[in-house]
FINU-798212 format. One record per residue (C-alpha): residue in three letters; y, x, z. Coordinates in steps of 0.2 Angstrom, whole numbers, plus 5000, padded with zeros to 4 digits. Example, Ala and Ser with C-alpha at 12.3 -4.5 7.8 and 13.67 -1.06 7.14 Angstrom:
# residues 2
ALA497850625039SER499550685036
END
This chain:
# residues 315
UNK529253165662UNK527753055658UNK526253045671UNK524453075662UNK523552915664UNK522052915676UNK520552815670UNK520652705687UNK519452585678UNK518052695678UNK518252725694UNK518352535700UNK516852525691UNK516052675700UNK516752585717UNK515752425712UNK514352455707UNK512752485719UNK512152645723UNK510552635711UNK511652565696UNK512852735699UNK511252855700UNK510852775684UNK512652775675UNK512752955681UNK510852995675UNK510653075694UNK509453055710UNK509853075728UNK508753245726UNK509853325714UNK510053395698UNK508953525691UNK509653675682UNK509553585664UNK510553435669UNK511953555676UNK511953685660UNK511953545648UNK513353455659UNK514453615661UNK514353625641UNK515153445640UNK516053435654UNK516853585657UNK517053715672UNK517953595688UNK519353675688UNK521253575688UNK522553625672UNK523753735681UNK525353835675UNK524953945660UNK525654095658UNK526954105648UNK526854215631UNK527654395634UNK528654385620UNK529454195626UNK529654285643UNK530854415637UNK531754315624UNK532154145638UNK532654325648UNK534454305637UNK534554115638UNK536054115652UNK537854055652UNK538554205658UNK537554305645UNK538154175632UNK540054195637UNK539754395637UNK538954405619UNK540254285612UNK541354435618UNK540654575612UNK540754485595UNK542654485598UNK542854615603UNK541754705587UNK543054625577UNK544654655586UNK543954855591UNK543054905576UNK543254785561UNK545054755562UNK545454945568UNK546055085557UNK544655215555UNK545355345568UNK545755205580UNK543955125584UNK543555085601UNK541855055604UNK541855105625UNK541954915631UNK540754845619UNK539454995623UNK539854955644UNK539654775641UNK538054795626UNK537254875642UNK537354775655UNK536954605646UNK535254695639UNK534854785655UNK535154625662UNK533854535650UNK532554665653UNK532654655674UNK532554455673UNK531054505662UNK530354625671UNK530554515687UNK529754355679UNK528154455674UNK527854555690UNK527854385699UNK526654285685UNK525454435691UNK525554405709UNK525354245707UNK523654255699UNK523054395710UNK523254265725UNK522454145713UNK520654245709UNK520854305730UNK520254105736UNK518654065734UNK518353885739UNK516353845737UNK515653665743UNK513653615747UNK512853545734UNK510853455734UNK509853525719UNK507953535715UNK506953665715UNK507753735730UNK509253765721UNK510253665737UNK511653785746UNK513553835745UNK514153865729UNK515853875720UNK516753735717UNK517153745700UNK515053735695UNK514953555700UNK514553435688UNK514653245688UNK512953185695UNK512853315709UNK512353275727UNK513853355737UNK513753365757UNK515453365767UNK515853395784UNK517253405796UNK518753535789UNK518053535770UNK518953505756UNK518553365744UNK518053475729UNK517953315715UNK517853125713UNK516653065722UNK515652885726UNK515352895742UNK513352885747UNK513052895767UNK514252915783UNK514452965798UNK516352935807UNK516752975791UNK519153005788UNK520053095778UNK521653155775UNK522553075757UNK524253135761UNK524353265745UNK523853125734UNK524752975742UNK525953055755UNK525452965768UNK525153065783UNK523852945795UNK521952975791UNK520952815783UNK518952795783UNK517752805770UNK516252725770UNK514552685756UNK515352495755UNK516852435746UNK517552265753UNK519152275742UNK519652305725UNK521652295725UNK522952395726UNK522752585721UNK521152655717UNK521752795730UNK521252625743UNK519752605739UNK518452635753UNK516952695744UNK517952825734UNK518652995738UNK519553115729UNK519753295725UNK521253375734UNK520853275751UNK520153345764UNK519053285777UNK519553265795UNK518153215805UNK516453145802UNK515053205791UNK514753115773UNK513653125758UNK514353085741UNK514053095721UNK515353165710UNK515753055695UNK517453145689UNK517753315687UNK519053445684UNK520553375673UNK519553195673UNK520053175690UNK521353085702UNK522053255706UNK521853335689UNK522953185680UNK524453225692UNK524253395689UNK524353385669UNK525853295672UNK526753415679UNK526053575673UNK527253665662UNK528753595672UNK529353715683UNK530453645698UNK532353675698UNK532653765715UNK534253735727UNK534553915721UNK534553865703UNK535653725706UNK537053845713UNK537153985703UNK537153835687UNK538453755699UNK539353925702UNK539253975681UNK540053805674UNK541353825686UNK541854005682UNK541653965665UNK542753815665UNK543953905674UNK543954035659UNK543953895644UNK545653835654UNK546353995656UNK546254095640UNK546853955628UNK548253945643UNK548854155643UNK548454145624UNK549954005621UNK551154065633UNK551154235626UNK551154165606UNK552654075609UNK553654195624UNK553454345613UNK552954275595UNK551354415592UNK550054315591UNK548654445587UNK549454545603UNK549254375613UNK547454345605UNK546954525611UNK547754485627UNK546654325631UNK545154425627UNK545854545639UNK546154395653UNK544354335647UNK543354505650UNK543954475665UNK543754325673UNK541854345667UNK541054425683UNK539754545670UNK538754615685UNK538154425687UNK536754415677UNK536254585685UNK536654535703UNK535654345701UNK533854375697UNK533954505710UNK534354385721UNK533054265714UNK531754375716UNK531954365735UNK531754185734
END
């Protein structure tokens, strides 16, 4: 998986410079912005809000719905059994029953995964649109107060007190007892202090004094800072596009996969096994062929792919 790059060199630059050289790069004032600055930097910069895991396309849904071993092993069945059952069969000898049991549990299978995966996408974004997180912001013409986070732009003048999140990038302008909490950035669990000034400017960017960044949250103190990085563009926003699309593989994942391979190995030794000692102890070979079908039907547990994203959905 290949980390997005963050652009830590703006940022050190940001860290350098004095506070009237970053008013100046950011075209901004210790007042504020006024409602111009912020429509015309919404336009180019973009709502503040992190990529997050897209929704994936209905149709994609239902089709991964039948990417599974055991629905593999049961359709490579059914083939087999068409053949032997239908193809091969004279006309008043046809035996469709096992092919019709087995049709129906790997598609009612497919559709329950399915149906599973989509109710859970939906709850999922209902819990996103029910939190609200809003941050103080300065602005002219008395435009200053709480508003959402994803409206703030680079330039704005944000205020930060004890228990609130760090809603962007920001160069840190005045503070007061001022820690906070990196530990969903850098995983370190002790608090460090921010401050105006920046003594240092080794190590990682996450180090530096004067800086903090969105998805910390304060601890104690009170702070005033101006946001130069926004949405995507920031420390947060890189690791997030990294990983977006990638979804974990849980310990639940990794036993059923464990559970599958084996029950399948375990059928890929058996069948060619029963197929050979019949062939040679009784010389049919199409009766010992239909027979290790028989053994292969089974040893394939078809109620699995019904049973597992049940049990998933619990998770």
């Amino acid at each position: 998986m290949t980390r997005a790059v963050y652009n830590s060199e703006y940022a050190r630059f940001v860290s350098r410079q004095s506070l009237e050289h970053v008013y100046s790069t950011l075209n901004a004032c210790r007042r504020g912005l006024n409602e111009h600055d912020v429509e015309s930097r919404r336009r180019k910069f973009g709502e503040n809000i992190v990529v997050h895991e897209e929704r994936t396309n209905p149709v994609k849904l239902f089709v991964s719905a039948f990417i599974n071993p055991f629905i593999g092993v049961l359709t490579a069945l059914i083939l087999i059994l068409f053949v032997l059952d239908v193809v091969l069969a004279d006309p008043g000898e046809q035996d469709w029953t096992t092919i019709i049991i087995i049709s129906t549990m790997v598609v009612f299978s497919a559709i329950l995964r399915f149906v599973q995966e989509l109710k859970a996408g939906r709850s999922s974004d209902a819990l996103l649109r029910m939190v609200k997180n809003t941050c103080y912001v300065e602005r002219t013409n008395n435009e200053s107060g709480e508003i959402p986070v994803e409206e703030l732009v680079p330039g704005d003048i944000v205020l930060l007190i004890a228990g609130d999140m760090i809603p962007a990038d920001l160069r840190i302008v005045e503070t007061k007892d001022f820690f906070v909490s990196q530990s969903s950035l850098t995983g370190e669990s002790d608090s460090i202090e921010k401050t105006p000034l920046c003594d240092a400017d080794e190590g990682s960017v996450v180090d530096l004094a004067n800086l903090a960044f969105m998805g910390s949250n304060v601890v104690s103190g009170t702070a005033c800072g101006i946001v130069f990085a926004t949405g995507n563009q920031t420390y947060l926003g890189s690791i997030a596009k990294s990983i977006a699309g990638h979804r974990a593989e849980t310990a639940f994942d990794k036993g059923i996969t464990k559970v599958s391979m084996l029950l399948i190995r375990f059928m890929l030794i058996m069948v060619p096994f029963v197929f050979m000692v019949n062939g040679f102890t009784k010389g049919d070979w199409l009766e010992a062929f239909i027979f290790a079908v028989s053994v292969a039907v089974g040893l394939t547990p078809e109620m699995s792919p019904i049973i597992a994203p049940n049990i998933e959905s619990k998770f």
